[in-house]
C-alpha positions as CSV (number, residue, x, y, z in Angstrom):
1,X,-10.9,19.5,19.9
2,X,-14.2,21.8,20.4
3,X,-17.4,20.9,19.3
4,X,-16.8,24.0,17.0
5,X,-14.0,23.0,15.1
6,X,-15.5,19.7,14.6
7,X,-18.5,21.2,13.0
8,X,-16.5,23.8,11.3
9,X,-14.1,20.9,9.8
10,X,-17.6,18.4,8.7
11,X,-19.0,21.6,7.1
12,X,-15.7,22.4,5.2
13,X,-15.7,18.6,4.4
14,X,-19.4,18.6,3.2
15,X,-18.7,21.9,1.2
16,X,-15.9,19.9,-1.1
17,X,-18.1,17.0,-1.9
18,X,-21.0,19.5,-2.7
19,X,-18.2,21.3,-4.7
20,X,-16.5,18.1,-6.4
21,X,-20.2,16.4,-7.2
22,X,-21.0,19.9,-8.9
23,X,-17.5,19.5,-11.0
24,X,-18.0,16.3,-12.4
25,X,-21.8,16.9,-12.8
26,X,-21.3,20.1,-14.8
27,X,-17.7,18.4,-16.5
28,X,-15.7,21.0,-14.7
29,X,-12.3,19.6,-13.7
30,X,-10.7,23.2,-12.0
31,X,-13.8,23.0,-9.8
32,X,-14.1,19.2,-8.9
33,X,-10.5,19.4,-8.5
34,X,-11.5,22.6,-6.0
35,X,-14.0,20.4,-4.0
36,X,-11.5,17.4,-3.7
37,X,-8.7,20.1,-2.2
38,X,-11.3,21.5,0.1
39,X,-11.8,18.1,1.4
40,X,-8.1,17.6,1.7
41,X,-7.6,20.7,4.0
42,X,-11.1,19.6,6.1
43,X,-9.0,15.9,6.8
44,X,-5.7,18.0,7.6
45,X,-6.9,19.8,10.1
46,X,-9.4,17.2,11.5
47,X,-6.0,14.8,11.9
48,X,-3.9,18.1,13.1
49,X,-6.9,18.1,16.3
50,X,-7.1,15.0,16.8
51,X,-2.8,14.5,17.5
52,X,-3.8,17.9,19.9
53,X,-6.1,16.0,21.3
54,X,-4.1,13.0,22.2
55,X,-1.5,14.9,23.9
56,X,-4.1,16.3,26.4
C-alpha cells in the first residue's frame, strides 16, 4: 500500500467520525448514519490493501 492511499484512507476515516460526532451532536440520524458508512468504506479499503499487500 502507498503512503498515499494510507493517508487518503485515515482522512476518509477521520472525515466519518467528524461526520457521525456532527450527527448525533446536532440529533441527525441520516447524517451520523453518513459518517458511520464513510468510516465503513475507509476500513474496506484499508483491509482490501492490506490482503494486496500480503501477497507482495
Amino acid at each position: 500500500m502507498g503512503l498515499d492511499d494510507k493517508i487518503k484512507n485515515a482522512a476518509e476515516n477521520i472525515a466519518g467520525k467528524a461526520k457521525e460526532a456532527a450527527g448525533k451532536a446536532t440529533n441527525n440520524e441520516r447524517l451520523e448514519a453518513e459518517g458511520q458508512a464513510d468510516q465503513t468504506k475507509a476500513h474496506t479499503k484499508q483491509a482490501g490493501e492490506n490482503v494486496k499487500d500480503a501477497f507482495k
